[in-house]
C-alpha positions as CSV (number, residue, x, y, z in Angstrom):
1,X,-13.9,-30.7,-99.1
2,X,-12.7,-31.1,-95.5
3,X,-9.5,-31.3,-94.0
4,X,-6.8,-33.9,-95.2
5,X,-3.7,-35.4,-93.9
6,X,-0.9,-34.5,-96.0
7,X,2.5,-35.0,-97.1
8,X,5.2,-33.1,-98.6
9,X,7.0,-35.6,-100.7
10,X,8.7,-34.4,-103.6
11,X,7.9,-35.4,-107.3
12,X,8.8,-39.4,-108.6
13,X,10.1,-40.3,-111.7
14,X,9.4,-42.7,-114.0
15,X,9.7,-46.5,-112.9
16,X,10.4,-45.4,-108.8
17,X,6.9,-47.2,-108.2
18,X,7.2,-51.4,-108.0
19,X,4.1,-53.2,-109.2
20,X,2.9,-56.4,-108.1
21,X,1.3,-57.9,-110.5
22,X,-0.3,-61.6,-111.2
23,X,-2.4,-64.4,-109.9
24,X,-5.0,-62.6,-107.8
25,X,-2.7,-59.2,-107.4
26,X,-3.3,-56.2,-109.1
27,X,-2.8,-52.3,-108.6
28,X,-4.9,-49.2,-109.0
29,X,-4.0,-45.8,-110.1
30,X,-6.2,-42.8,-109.1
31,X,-5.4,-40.0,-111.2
32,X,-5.9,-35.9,-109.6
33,X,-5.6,-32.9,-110.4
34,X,-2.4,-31.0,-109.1
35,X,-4.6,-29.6,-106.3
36,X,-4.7,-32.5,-104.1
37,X,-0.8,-32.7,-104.3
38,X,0.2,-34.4,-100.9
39,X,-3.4,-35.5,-100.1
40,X,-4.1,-39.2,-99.2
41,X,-6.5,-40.8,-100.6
42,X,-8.2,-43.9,-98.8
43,X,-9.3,-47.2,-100.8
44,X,-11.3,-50.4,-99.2
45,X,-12.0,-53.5,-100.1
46,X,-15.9,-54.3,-100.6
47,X,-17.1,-55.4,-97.4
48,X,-14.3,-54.5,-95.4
49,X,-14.2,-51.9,-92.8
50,X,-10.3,-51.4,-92.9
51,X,-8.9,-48.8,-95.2
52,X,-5.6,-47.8,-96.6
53,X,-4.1,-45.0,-98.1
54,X,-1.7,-43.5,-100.4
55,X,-0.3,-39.9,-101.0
56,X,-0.9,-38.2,-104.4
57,X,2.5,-37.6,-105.7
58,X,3.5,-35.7,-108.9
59,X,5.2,-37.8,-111.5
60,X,7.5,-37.1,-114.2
61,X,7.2,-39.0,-117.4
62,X,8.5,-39.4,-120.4
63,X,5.6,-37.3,-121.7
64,X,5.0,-34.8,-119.2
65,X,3.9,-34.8,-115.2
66,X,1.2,-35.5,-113.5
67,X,-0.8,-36.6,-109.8
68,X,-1.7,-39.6,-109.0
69,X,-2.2,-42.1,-105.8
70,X,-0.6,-45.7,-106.2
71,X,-2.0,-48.7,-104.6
72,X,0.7,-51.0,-106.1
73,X,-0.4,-54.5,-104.0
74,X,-3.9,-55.3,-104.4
75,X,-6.2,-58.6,-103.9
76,X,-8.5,-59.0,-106.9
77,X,-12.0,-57.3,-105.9
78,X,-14.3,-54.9,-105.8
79,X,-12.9,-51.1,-104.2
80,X,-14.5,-48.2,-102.8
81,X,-12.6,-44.8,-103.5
82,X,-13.4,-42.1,-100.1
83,X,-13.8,-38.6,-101.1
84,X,-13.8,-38.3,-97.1
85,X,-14.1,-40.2,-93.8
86,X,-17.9,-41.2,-94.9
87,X,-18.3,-40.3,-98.7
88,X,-17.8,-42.4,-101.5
89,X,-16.2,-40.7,-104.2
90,X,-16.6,-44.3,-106.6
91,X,-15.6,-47.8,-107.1
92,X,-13.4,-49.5,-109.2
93,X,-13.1,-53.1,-110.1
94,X,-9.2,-54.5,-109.8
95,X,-8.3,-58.0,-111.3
96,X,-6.0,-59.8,-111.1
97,X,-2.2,-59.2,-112.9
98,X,-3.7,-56.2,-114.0
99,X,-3.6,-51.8,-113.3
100,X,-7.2,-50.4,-112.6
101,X,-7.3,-46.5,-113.5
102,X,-9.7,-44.1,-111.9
103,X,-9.9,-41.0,-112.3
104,X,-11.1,-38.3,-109.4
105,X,-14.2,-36.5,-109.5
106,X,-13.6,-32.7,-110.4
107,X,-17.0,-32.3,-108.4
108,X,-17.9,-33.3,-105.0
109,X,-20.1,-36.1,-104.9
110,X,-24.0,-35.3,-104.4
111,X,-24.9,-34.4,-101.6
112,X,-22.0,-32.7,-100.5
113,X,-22.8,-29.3,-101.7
C-alpha cells in the first residue's frame, strides 16, 4: 500500500461525532483495522471527480474501541471508497436520513499485488 497522509489525533469518545441526518443527507462509516490509525481515507461521489477525506480515528465505546473514518454529511448517492490515488477499494450506497457501513478490505484490491 503506498504512502498516506496522516494525522495524529488522539482517540474520540462516544457521541464526539455530529450526524446529519434526513431528507437527502446521510453519513457513512468505514470501519479499519487499528493499522491504518491516522490514515485518511478518500470517498467520491459517482461521477464526480472531487474527493474528500476523513482520518481514521480510534473510538471508545460503551463496548470496547475501535477505527473508523466518518463522513458525517452526505448527499444521498452512490460512493466510491479509494484504497489509493487511482484504486478503488469499493462502493457503498448512502440514503438518505440514514448511516452506510463499510468495512475495509484486509487485502489489497486485485491487481495490486
Amino acid at each position: 500500500m503506498p504512502e498516506h497522509h496522516h494525522h495524529a489525533d488522539g482517540p474520540t469518545g462516544s457521541g464526539s461525532v455530529m450526524l446529519n441526518l434526513g431528507g437527502n443527507s446521510g453519513a457513512l462509516i468505514i470501519y479499519t483495522g487499528r493499522d491504518l490509525h491516522g490514515r485518511e481515507i478518500e470517498i467520491s461521489r459517482d461521477g464526480e471527480e472531487r474527493r474528500t477525506h476523513s482520518a481514521v480515528r480510534e473510538r471508545h465505546v460503551r463496548d470496547g474501541v475501535f477505527h473508523s473514518a466518518v463522513y458525517p454529511d452526505l448527499e444521498a448517492g452512490l460512493y466510491t471508497v479509494w484504497w489509493d490515488d487511482r484504486t478503488p477499494a469499493g462502493a457503498i450506497s448512502v440514503a438518505g436520513g440514514s448511516i452506510a457501513e463499510f468495512v475495509w478490505p484486509t487485502s489489497s484490491p486485485p491487481g495490486l499485488g
